[in-house]
C-alpha positions as CSV (number, residue, x, y, z in Angstrom):
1,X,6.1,116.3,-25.2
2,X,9.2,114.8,-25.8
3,X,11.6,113.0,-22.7
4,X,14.4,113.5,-20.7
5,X,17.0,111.2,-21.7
6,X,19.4,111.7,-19.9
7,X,17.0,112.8,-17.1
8,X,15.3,109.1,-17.3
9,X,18.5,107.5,-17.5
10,X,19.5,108.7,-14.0
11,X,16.3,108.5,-12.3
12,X,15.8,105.3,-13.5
13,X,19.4,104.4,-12.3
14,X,18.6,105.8,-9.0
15,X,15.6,103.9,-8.0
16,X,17.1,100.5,-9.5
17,X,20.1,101.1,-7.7
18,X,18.4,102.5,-4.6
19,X,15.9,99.5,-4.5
20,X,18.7,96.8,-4.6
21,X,20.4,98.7,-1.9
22,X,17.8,98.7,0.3
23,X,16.4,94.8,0.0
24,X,20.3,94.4,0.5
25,X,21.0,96.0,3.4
26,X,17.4,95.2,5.0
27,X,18.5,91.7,4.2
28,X,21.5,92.0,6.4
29,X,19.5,92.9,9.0
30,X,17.1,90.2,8.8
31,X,18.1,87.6,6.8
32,X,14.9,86.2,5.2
33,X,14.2,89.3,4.1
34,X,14.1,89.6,0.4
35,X,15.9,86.4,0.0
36,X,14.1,85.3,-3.1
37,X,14.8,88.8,-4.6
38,X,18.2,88.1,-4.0
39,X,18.3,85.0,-5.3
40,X,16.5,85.9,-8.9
41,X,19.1,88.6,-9.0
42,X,22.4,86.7,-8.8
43,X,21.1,84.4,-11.4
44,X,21.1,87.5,-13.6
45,X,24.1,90.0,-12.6
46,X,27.4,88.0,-13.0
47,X,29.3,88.5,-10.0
48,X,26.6,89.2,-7.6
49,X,25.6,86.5,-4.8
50,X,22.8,86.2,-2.4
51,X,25.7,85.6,0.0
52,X,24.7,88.3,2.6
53,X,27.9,90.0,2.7
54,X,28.4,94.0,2.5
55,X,30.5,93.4,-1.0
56,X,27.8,91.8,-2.2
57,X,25.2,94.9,-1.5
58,X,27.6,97.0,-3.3
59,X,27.7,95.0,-6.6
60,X,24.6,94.3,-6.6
61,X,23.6,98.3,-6.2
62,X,26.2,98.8,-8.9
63,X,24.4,96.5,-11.1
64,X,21.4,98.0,-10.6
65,X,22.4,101.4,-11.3
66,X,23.7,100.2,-14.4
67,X,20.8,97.8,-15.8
68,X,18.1,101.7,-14.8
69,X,20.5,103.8,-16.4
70,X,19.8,101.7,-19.6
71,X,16.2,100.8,-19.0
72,X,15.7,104.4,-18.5
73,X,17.3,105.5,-21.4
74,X,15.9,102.9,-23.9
75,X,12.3,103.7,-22.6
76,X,13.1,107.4,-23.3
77,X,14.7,106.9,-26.5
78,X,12.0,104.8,-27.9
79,X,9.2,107.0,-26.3
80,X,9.9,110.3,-28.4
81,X,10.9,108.1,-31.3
82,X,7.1,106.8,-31.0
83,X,5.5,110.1,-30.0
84,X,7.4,112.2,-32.8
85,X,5.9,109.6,-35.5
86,X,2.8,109.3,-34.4
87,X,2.1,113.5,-34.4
């Protein structure tokens, strides 16, 4: 049964994006929440900072869509490459 690509690719962008959204904007709300997420994060996205700030929600989402779009389509990609070899 071969993948999706394209399919993974969003759904994977969708959930990375839609996790960092959520820890972002609950953080708002209450501010130790998900801090240390937060912090792990801006020491990998460029340009995102645990600053609790809106912006900041919104880069870091756009980051996240970005880095599950191609999580999800490498795991795709290299599942039916594996899976077409090994029939």
């Amino acid at each position: 049964m071969k993948l999706s690509i394209r399919g993974m690719a969003i759904a994977a962008a969708l959930l990375c994006g839609g996790c960092v959204f959520v820890v972002g904007i609950f953080n708002l709300a209450s501010p130790s929440y998900g801090m240390e997420l937060l912090k792990v994060m801006s020491s990998v996205y460029p340009g995102f900072h645990a600053s609790r700030t809106f912006a900041d929600v919104l880069v870091g989402t756009g980051y996240g869509i970005v880095d599950g779009a191609i999580g999800g389509f490498l795991f795709a990609w290299l599942y039916n490459l594996f899976t077409r070899r090994a029939a």
